[in-house]
Biotite code that builds the C-alpha atoms (Angstrom):
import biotite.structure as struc

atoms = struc.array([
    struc.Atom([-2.319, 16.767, -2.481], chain_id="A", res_id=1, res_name="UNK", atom_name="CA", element="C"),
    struc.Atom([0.486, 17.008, 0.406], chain_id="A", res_id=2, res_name="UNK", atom_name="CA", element="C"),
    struc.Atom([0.468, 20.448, 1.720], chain_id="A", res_id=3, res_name="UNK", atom_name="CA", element="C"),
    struc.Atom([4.344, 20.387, 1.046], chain_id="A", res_id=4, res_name="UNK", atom_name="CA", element="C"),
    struc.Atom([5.338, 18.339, -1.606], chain_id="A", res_id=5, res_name="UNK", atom_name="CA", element="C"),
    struc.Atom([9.227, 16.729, -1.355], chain_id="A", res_id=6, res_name="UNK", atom_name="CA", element="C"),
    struc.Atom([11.136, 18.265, -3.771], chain_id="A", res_id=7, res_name="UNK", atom_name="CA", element="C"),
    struc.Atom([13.115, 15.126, -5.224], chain_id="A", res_id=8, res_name="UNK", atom_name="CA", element="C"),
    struc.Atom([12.062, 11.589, -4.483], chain_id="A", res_id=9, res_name="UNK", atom_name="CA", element="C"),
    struc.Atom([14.211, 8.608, -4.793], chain_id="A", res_id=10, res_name="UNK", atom_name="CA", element="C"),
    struc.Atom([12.930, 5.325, -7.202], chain_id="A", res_id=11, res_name="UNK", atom_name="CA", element="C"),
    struc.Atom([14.194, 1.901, -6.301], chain_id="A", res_id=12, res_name="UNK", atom_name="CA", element="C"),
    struc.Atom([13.431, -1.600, -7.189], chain_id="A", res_id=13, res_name="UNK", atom_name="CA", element="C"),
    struc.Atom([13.243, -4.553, -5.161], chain_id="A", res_id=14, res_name="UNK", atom_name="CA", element="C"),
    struc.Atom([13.108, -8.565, -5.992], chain_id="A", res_id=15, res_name="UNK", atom_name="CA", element="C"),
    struc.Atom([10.117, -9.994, -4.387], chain_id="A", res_id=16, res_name="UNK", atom_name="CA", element="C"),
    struc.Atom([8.596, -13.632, -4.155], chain_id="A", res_id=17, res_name="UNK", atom_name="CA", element="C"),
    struc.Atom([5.638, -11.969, -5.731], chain_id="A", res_id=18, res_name="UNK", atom_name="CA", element="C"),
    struc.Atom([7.242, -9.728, -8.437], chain_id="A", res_id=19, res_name="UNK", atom_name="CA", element="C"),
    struc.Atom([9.747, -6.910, -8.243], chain_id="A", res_id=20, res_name="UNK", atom_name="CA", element="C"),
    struc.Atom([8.371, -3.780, -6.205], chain_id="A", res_id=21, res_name="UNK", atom_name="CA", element="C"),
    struc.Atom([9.064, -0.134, -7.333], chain_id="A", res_id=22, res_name="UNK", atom_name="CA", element="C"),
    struc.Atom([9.542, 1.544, -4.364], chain_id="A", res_id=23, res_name="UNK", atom_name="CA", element="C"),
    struc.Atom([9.439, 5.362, -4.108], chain_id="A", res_id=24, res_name="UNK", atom_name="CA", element="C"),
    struc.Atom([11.281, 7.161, -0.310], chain_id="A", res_id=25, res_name="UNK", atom_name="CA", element="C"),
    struc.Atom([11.425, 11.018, 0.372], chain_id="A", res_id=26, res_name="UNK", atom_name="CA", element="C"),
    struc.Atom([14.889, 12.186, 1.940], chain_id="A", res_id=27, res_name="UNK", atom_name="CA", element="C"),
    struc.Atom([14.172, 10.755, 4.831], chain_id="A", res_id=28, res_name="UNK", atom_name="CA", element="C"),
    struc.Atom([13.341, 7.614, 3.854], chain_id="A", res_id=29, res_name="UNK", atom_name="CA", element="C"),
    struc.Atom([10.058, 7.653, 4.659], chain_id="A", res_id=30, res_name="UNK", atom_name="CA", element="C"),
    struc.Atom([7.948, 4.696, 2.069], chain_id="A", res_id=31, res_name="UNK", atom_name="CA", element="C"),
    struc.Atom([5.991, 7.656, -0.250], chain_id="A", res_id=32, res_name="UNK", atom_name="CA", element="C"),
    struc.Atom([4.865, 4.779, -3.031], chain_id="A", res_id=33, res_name="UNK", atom_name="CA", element="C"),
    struc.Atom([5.192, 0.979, -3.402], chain_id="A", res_id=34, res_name="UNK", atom_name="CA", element="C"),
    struc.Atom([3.902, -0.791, -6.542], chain_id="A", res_id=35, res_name="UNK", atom_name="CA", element="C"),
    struc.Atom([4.905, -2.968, -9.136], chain_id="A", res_id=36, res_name="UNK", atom_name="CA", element="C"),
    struc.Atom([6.936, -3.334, -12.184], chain_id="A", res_id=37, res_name="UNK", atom_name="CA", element="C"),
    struc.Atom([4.425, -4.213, -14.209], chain_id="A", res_id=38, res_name="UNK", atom_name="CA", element="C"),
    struc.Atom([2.103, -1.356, -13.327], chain_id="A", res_id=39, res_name="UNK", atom_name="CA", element="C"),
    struc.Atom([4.908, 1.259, -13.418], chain_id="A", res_id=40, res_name="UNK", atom_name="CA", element="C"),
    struc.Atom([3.018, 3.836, -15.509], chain_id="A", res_id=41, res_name="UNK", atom_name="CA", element="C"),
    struc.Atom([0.272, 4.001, -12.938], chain_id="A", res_id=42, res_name="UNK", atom_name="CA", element="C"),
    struc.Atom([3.077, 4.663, -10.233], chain_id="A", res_id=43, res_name="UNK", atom_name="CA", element="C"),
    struc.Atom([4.163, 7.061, -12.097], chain_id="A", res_id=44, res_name="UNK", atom_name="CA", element="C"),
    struc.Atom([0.720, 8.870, -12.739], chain_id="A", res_id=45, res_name="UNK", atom_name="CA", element="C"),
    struc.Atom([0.008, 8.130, -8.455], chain_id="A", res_id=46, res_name="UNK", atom_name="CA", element="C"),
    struc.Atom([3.478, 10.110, -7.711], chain_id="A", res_id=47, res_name="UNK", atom_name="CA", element="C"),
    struc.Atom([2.036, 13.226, -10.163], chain_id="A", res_id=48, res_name="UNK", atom_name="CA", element="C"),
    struc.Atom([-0.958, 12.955, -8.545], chain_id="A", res_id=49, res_name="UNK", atom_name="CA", element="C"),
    struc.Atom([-0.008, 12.925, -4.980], chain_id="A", res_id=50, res_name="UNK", atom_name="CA", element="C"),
    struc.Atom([2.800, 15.441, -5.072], chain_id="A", res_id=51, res_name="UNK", atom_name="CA", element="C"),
    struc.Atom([2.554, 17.481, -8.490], chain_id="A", res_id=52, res_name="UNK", atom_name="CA", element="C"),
    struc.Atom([4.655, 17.655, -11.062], chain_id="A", res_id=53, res_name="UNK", atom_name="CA", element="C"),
    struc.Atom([7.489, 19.251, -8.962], chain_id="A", res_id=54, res_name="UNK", atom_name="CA", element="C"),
    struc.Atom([8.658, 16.178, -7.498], chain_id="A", res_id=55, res_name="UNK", atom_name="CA", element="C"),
    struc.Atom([10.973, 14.603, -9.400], chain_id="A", res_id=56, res_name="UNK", atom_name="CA", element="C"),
    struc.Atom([11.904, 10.444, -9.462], chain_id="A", res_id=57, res_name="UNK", atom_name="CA", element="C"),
    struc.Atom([15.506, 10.222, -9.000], chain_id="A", res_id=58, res_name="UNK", atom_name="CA", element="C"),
    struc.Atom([16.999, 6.746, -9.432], chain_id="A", res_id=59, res_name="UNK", atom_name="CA", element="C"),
    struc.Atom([19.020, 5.569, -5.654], chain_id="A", res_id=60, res_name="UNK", atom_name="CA", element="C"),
    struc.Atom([18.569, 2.763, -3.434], chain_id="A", res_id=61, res_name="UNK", atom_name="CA", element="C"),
    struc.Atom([16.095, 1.583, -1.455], chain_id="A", res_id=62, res_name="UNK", atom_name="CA", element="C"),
    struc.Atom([16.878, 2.711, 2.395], chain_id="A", res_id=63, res_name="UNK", atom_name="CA", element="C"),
    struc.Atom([18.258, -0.116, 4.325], chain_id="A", res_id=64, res_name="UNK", atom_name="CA", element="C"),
    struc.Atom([15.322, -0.136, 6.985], chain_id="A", res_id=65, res_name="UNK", atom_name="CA", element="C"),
    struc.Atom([13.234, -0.798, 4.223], chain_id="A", res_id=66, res_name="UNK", atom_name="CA", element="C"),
    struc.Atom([14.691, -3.841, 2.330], chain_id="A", res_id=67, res_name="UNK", atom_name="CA", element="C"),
    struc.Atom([15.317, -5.520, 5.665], chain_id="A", res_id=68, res_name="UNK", atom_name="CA", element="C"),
    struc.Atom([11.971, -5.222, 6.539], chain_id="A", res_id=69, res_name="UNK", atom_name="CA", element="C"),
    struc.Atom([10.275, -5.935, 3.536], chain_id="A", res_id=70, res_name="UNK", atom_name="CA", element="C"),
    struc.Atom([12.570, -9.273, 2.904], chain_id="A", res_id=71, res_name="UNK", atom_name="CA", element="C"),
    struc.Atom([11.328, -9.894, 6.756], chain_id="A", res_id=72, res_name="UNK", atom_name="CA", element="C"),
    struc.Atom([7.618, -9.648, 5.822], chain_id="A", res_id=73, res_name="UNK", atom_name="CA", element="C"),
    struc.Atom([8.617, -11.738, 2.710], chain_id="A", res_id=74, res_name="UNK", atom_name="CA", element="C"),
    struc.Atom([10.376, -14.449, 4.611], chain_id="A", res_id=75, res_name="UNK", atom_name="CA", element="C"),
    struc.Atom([7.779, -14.590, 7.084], chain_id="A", res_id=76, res_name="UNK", atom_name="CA", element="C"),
    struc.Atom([7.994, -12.085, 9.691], chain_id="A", res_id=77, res_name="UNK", atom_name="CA", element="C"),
    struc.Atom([4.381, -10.718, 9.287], chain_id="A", res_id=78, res_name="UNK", atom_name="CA", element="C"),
    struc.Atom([5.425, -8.199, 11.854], chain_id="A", res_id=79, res_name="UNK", atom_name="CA", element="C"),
    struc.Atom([8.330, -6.508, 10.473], chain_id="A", res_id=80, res_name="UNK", atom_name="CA", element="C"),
    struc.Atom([6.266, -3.849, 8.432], chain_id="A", res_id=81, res_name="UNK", atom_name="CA", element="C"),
    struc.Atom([4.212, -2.281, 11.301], chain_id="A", res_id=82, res_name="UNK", atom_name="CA", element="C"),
    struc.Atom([7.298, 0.411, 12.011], chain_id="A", res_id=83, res_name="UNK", atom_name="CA", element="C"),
    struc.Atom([7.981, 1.781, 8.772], chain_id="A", res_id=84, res_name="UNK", atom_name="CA", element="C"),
    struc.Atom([7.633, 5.082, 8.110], chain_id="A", res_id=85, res_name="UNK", atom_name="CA", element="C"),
    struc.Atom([5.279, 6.136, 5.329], chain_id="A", res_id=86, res_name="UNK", atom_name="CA", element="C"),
    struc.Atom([4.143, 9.638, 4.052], chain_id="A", res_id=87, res_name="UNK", atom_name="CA", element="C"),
    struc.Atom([1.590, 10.133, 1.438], chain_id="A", res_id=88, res_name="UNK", atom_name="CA", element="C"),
    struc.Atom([-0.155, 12.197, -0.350], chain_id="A", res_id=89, res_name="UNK", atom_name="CA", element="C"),
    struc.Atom([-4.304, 12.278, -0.546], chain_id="A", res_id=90, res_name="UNK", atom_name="CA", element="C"),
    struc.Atom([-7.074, 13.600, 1.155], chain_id="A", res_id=91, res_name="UNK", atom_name="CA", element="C"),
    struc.Atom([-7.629, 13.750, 4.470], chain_id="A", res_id=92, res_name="UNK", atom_name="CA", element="C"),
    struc.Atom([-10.567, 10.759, 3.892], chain_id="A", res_id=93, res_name="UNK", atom_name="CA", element="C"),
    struc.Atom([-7.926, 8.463, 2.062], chain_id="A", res_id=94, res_name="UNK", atom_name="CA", element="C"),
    struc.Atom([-5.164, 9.065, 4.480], chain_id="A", res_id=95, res_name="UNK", atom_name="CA", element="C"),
    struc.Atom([-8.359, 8.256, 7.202], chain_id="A", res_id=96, res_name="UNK", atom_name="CA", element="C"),
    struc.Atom([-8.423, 4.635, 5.471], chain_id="A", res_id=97, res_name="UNK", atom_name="CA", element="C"),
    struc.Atom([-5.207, 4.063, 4.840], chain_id="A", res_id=98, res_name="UNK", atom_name="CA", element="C"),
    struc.Atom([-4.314, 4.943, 8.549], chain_id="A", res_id=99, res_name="UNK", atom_name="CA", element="C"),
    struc.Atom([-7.103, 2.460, 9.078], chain_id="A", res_id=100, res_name="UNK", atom_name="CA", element="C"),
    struc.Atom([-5.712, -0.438, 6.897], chain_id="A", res_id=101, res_name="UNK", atom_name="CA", element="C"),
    struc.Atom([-2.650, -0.361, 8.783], chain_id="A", res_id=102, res_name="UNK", atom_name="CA", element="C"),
    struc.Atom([-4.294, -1.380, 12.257], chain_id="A", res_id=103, res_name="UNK", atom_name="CA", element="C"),
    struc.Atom([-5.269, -4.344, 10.183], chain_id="A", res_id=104, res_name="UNK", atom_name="CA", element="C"),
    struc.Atom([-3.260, -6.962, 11.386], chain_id="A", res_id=105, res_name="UNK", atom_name="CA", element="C"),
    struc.Atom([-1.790, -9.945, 9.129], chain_id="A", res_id=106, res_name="UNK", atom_name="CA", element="C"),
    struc.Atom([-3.593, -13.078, 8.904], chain_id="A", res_id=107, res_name="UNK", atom_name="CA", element="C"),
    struc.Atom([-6.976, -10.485, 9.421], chain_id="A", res_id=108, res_name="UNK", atom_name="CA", element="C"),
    struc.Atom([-9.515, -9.468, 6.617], chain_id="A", res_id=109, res_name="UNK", atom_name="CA", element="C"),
    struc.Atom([-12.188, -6.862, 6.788], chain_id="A", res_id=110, res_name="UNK", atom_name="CA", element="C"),
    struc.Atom([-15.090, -5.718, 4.666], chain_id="A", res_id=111, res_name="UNK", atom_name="CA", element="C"),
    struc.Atom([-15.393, -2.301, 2.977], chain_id="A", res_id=112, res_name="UNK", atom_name="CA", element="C"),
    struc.Atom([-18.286, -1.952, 5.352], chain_id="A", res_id=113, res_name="UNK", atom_name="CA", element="C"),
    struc.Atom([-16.514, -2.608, 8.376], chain_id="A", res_id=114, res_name="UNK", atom_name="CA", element="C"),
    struc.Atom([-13.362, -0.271, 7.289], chain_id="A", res_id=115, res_name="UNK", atom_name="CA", element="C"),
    struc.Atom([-15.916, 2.389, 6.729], chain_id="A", res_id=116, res_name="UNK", atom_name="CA", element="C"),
    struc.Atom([-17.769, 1.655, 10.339], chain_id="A", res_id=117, res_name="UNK", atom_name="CA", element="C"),
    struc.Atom([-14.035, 1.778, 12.038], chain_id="A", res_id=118, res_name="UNK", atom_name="CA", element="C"),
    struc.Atom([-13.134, 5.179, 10.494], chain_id="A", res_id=119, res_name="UNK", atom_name="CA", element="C"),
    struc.Atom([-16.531, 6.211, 11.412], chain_id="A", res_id=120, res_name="UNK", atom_name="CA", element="C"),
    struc.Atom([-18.100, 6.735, 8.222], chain_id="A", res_id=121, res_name="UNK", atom_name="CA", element="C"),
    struc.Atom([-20.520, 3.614, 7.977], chain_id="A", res_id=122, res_name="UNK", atom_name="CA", element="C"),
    struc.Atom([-22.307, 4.714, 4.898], chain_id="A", res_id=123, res_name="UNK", atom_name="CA", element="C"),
    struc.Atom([-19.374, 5.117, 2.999], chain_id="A", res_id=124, res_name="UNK", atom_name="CA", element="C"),
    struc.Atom([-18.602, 1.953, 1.876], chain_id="A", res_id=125, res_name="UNK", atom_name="CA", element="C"),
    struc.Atom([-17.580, 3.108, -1.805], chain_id="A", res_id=126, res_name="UNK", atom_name="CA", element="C"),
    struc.Atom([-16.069, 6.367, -0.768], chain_id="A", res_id=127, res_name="UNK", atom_name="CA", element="C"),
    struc.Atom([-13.735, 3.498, 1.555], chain_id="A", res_id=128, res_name="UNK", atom_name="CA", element="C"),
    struc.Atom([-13.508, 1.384, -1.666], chain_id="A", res_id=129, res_name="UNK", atom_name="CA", element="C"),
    struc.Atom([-12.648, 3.971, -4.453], chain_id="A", res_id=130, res_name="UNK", atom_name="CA", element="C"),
    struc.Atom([-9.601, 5.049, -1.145], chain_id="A", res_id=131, res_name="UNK", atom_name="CA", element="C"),
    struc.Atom([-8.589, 1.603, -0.459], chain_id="A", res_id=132, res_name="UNK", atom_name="CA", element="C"),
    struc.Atom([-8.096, 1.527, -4.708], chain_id="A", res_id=133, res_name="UNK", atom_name="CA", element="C"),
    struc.Atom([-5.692, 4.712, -4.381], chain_id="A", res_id=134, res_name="UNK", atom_name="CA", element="C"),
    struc.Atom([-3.235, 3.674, -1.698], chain_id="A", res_id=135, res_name="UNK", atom_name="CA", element="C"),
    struc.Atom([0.059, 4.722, -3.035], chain_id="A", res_id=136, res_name="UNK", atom_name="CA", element="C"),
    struc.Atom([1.732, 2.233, -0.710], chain_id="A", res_id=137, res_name="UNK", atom_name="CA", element="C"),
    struc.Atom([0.477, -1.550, -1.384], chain_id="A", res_id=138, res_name="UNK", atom_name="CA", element="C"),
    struc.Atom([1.818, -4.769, 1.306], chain_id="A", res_id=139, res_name="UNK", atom_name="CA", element="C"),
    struc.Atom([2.686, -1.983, 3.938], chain_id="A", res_id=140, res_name="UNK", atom_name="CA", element="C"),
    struc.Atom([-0.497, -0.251, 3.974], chain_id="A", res_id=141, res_name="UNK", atom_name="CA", element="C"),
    struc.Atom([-2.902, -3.117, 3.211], chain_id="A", res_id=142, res_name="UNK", atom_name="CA", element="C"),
    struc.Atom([-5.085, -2.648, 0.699], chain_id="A", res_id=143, res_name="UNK", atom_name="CA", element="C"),
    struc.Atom([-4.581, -6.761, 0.242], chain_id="A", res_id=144, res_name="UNK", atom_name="CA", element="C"),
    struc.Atom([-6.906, -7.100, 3.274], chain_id="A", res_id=145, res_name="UNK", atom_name="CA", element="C"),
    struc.Atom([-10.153, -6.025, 2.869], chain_id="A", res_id=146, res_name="UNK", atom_name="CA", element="C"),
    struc.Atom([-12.327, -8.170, 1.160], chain_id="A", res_id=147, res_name="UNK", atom_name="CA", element="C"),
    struc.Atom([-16.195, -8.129, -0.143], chain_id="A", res_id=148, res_name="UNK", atom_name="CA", element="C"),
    struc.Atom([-18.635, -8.688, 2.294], chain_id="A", res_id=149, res_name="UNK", atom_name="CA", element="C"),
    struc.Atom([-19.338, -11.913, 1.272], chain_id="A", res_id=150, res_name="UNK", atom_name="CA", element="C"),
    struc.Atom([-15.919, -12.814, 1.783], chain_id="A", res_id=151, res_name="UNK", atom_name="CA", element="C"),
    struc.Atom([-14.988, -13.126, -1.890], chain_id="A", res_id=152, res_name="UNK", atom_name="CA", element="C"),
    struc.Atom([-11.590, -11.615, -3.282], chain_id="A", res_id=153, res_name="UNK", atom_name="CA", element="C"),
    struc.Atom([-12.311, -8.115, -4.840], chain_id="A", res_id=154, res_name="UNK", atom_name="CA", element="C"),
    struc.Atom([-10.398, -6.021, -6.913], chain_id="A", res_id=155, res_name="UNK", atom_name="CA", element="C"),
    struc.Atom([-6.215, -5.171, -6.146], chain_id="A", res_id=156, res_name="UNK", atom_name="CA", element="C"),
    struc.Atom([-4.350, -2.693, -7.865], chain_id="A", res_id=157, res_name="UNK", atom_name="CA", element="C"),
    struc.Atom([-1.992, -5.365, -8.500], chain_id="A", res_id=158, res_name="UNK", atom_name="CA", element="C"),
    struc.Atom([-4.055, -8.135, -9.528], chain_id="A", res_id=159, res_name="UNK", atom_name="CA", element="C"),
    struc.Atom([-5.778, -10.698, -7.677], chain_id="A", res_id=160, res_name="UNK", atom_name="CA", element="C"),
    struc.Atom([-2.815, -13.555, -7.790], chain_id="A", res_id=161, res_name="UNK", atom_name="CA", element="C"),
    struc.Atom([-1.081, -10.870, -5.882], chain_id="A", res_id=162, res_name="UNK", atom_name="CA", element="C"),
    struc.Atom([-3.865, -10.779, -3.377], chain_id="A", res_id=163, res_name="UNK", atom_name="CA", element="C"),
    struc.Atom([-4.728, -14.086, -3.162], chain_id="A", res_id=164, res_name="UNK", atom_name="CA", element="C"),
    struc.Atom([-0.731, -14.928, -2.437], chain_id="A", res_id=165, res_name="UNK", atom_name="CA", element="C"),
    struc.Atom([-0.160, -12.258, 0.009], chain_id="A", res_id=166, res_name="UNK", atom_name="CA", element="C"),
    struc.Atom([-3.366, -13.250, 1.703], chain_id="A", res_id=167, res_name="UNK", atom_name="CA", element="C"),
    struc.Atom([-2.515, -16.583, 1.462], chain_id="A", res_id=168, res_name="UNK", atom_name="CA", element="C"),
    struc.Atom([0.763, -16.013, 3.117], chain_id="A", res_id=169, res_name="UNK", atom_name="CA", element="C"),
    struc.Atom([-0.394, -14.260, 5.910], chain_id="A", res_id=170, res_name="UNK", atom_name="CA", element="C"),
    struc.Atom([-2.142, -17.400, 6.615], chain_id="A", res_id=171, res_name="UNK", atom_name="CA", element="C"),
    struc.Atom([-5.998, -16.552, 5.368], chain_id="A", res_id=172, res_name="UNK", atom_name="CA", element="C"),
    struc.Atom([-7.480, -19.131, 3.871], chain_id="A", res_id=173, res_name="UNK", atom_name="CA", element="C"),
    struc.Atom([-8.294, -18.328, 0.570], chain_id="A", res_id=174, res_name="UNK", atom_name="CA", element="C"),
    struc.Atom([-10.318, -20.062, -2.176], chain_id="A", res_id=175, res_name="UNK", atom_name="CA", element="C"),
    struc.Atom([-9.141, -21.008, -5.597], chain_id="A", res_id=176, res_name="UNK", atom_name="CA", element="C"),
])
């Protein structure tokens, strides 16, 4: 759990060629959580989790610097997501991957075993998986790009369509 957990976060929603996001920003406006509408409970349950029962979810708008860049990504600027500012919660191994899934760049895919050999931790190819699984912060940290060794689509917290569009937008070739 974060060592000092925000005492109010904000809860936004955002249209998205893939669904609408629910977006979760600290005072700052630093990206704490990004997930989907139609997995809102488990958003819900990641906030608690993360930052306690303290934090509360107060509903405001999405911080400019955010929906520009996210509509950028969207639209096709692949790039535009690299700056953001992010905080999350986690252990210091998950926030190890996660750090590591954002120097995965688009249009790149990696297996669990190689995003466990980059962190240094080689033989922890499940301990990477079951972390990759708990990223709070989907499309900006991506979880979308690391794929079974075989090169087959595995398991995303917001369903495989999402992953095989994303993916497929960020110009991997995917199979059907």
């Amino acid at each position: 759990m974060d060592p000092a957990p925000p005492d109010r976060l904000t809860f936004s929603r955002l249209a998205s060629p893939i669904g609408q996001a629910l977006i979760v920003t600290d005072d700052e406006g630093r990206l704490r959580a990004l997930d989907w509408s139609d997995f809102e409970p488990r958003m819900v349950r990641t906030i608690r989790r993360h930052w306690g029962t303290a934090a509360t979810l107060k509903p405001g708008p999405t911080p400019k610097a955010l929906v520009r860049a996210l509509d950028a990504y969207f639209a096709g600027d692949l790039t535009s997501l690299q700056g953001l500012a992010c905080h999350t919660g986690g252990t210091p191994f998950q926030r190890a991957v996660w750090g590591a899934l954002r120097k995965i760049p688009a249009g790149r895919t990696l297996s669990y075993g190689a995003l466990a050999a980059r962190i240094g931790r080689p033989r922890a190819v499940r301990a990477v998986g079951l972390a990759n699984g708990a990223n709070p912060i989907g499309v900006v940290v991506p979880c979308h790009r690391v794929i079974g060794a075989n090169g087959t689509l595995t398991g995303y917290g917001g369903g495989l369509p999402r992953k095989r569009w994303l993916l497929a937008h960020e110009g991997v070739p995917v199979d059907e």
